[in-house]
C-alpha positions in Angstrom: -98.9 -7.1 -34.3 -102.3 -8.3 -33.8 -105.0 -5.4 -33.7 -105.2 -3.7 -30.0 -109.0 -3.9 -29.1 -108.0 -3.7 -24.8 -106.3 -1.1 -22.7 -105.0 -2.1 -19.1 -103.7 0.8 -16.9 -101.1 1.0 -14.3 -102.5 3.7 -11.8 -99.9 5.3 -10.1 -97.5 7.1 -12.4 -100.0 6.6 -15.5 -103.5 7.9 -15.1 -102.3 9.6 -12.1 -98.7 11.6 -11.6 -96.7 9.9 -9.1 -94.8 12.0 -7.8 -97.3 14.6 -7.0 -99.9 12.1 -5.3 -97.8 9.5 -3.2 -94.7 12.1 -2.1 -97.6 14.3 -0.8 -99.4 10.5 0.5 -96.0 9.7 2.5 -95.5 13.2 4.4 -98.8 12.5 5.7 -98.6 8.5 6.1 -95.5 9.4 8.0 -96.8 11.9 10.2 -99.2 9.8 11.1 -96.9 7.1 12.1 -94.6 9.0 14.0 -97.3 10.8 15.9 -95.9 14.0 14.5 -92.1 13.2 15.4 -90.6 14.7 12.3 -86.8 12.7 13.7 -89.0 9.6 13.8 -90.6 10.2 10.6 -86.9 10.7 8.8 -86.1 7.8 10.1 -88.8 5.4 8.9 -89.2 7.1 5.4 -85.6 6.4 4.9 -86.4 2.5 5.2 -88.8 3.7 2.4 -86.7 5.5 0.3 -88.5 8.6 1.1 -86.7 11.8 2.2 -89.0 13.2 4.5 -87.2 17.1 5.0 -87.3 17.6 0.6 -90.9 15.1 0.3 -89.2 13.4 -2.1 -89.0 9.0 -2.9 -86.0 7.8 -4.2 -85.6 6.1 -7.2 -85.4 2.7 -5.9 -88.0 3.4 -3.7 -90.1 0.1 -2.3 -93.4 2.5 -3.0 -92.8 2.8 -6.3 -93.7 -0.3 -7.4 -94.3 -2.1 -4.6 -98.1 -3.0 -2.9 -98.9 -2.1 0.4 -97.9 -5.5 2.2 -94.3 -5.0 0.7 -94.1 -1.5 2.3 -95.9 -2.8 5.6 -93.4 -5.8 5.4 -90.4 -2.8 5.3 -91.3 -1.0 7.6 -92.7 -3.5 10.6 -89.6 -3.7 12.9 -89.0 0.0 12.5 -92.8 0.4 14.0 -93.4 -2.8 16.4 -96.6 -0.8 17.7 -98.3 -1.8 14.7 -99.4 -5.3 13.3 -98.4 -5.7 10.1 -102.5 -5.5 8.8 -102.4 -2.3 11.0 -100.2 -0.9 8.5 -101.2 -1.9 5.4 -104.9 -0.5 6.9 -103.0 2.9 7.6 -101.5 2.8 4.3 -104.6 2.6 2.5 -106.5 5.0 4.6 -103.9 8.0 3.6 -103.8 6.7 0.1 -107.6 6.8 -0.4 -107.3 10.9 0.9 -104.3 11.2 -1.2 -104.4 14.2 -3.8 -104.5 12.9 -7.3 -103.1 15.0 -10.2 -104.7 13.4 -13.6 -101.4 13.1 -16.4 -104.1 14.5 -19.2 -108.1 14.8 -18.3 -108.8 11.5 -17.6 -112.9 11.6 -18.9 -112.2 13.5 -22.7 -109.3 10.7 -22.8 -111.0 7.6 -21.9 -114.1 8.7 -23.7 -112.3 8.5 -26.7 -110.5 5.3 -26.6 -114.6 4.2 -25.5 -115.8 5.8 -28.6 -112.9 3.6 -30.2 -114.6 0.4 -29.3 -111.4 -0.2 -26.6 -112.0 -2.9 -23.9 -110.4 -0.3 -20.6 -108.7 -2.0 -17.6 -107.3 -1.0 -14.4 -104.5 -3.1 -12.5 -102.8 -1.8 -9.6 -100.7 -2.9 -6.5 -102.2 -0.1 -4.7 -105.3 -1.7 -2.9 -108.3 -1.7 -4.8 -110.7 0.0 -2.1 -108.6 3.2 -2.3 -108.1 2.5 -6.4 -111.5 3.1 -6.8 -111.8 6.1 -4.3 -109.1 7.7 -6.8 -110.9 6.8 -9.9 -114.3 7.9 -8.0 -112.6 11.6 -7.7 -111.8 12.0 -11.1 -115.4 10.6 -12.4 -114.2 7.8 -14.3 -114.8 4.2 -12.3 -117.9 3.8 -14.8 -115.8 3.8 -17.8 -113.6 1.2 -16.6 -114.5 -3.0 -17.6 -112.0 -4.2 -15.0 -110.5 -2.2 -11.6 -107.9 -4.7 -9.5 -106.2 -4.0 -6.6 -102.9 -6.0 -5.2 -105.5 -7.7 -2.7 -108.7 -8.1 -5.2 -107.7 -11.7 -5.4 -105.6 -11.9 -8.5 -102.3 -11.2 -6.8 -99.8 -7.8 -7.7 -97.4 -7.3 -10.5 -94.9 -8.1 -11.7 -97.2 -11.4 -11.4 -99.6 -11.2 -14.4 -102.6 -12.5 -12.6 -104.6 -8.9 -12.5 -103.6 -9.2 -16.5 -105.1 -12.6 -16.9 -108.2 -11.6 -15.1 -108.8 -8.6 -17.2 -108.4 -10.3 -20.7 -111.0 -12.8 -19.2 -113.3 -10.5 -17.8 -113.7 -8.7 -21.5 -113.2 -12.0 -23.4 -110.1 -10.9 -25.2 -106.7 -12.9 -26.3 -103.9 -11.8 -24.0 -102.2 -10.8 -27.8 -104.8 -7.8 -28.2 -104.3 -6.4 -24.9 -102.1 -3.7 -24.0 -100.7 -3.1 -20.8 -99.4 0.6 -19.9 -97.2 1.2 -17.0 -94.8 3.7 -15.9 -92.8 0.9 -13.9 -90.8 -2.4 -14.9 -93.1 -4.4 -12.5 -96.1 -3.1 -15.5 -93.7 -4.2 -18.1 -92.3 -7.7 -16.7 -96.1 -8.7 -16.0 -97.2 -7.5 -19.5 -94.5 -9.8 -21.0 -95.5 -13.1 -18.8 -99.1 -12.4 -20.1 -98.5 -12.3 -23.4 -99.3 -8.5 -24.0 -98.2 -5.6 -25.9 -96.0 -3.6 -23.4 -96.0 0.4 -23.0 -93.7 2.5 -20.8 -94.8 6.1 -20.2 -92.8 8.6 -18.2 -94.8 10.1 -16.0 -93.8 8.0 -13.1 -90.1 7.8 -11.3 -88.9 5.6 -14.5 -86.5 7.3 -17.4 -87.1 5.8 -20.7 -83.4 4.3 -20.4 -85.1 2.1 -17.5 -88.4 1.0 -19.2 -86.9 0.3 -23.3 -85.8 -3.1 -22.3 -88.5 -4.2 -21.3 -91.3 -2.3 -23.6 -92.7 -2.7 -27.5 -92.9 1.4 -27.5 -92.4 3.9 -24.5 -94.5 7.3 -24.9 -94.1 10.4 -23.0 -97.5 9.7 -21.2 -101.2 8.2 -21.7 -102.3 11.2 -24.0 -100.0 9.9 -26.9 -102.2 6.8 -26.5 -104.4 7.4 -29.4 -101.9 8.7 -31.7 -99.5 5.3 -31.4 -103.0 3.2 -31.5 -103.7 5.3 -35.1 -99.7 4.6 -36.2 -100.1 0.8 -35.4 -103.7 0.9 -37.3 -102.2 2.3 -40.3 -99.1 -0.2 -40.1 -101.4 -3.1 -40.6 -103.2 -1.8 -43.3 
C-alpha cells in the first residue's frame, strides 16, 4: 500500500458522534416544522426514519447518509407549506445549533496527525456553512486543508467529487489519501476515487455493514494513529 500522507473525514458519525448530535438536531428540526404539534412531528419523522416519542433514527434512516436536499426531497409533500429550498434552509439552520459530541478531543488528535506531516480533509453531505460552524465550536477549522459541504460545488457522496477536490487541493495521488467514514456512502466514494477506505463505528453502521466495503474498520478516529504506525512498519 502506498504510504498515507492525507486524511479525509466524514463529519457526522466520525469527528462528531451521530447519534448524540443529529437525534437531538431532529427533535428540534421537527418541532420546528410541526409548529410544536408533537402528532405532526411523529408523523413526518417517520418519513425520516426518525421516532420522534424515543429521539431515536432508524437504521436506514435517509439522514444518515443522506444530504439535506435528499431529506428536503422526503419530506416535501408531507410539508407543502414549505418550498423545497425552505427546507433544506431550515435543515441547516437547526444543524448549525446542533450539539456536537467530539468521538476523542478533536485538537490533541488532529495536532498529532499535523505534527505527522498529514495532508487533513473534511467531506461532508451536511452543508458546508453549518460544517464549518461545527468545526468552528470545537476549534479546529484552522487545522483542516480542505472543508466540503454537499453544496460546496463538488457534489455529495457516495459521488467522489468532494474526494477529487481534496487530493487536488493538497496536491496528492488519490492512492495516498485516506478516506474515513462511519457510512457506506464514505466507503463507495473512497473506492470510485481510488483511496484507501476506513470504517469506524461511531456512527449508525455495525462493522458487519462497513467490511465489504473497507481496507480496515477501527472502533473510531482515535485508533487512527496506531493503524497509520502498523501500516508504516508493514512497508518497512
Amino acid at each position: 500500500m502506498t504510504m498515507i500522507k492525507g486524511i479525509l473525514f466524514d463529519k457526522d458519525g466520525t469527528l462528531f458522534d451521530f447519534a448524540k448530535t443529529w437525534e437531538a438536531w431532529a427533535h428540534a428540526f421537527l418541532t420546528r416544522l410541526s409548529n410544536k404539534d408533537a402528532a405532526r412531528a411523529t408523523a413526518i419523522g417517520a418519513v425520516v426514519g426518525y421516532d420522534y416519542s424515543a429521539k431515536r433514527f432508524s437504521t436506514d434512516s435517509i439522514v444518515i447518509a443522506g444530504t439535506p436536499g435528499d431529506v428536503a426531497g422526503a419530506l416535501g409533500q408531507h410539508v407543502p407549506e414549505h418550498s423545497r429550498q425552505g427546507l433544506i434552509d431550515i435543515i441547516n439552520e437547526e444543524a448549525a445549533l446542533a450539539p456536537q459530541s467530539e468521538v476523542t478531543p478533536l485538537v490533541p488528535f488532529l495536532t498529532v496527525l499535523k505534527a505527522r506531516g498529514l495532508k487533513l480533509g473534511v467531506a461532508t453531505n451536511d452543508a458546508e456553512a453549518p460544517a464549518r460552524a461545527h468545526l468552528d465550536k470545537a476549534g479546529v477549522t484552522h487545522m483542516f486543508d480542505f472543508v466540503a459541504g454537499f453544496d460546496s460545488g463538488f457534489g455529495g457522496k457516495p459521488e467522489p467529487g468532494q474526494l477529487n477536490g481534496f487530493a487536488q487541493q493538497v496536491g496528492l495521488a488519490p492512492a495516498a489519501i485516506a478516506m474515513i467514514g462511519d457510512s457506506t456512502h464514505d466507503l463507495l466514494a473512497a473506492k470510485a476515487a481510488g483511496m484507501t477506505r476506513i470504517g469506524v463505528l461511531t456512527g449508525m453502521a455495525s462493522a458487519d455493514d462497513l467490511a465489504p466495503y473497507a481496507d480496515v474498520v477501527l472502533p473510531d478516529i482515535s485508533h487512527l494513529p496506531d493503524w497509520l504506525d502498523a501500516l508504516d512498519a508493514q512497508r518497512g
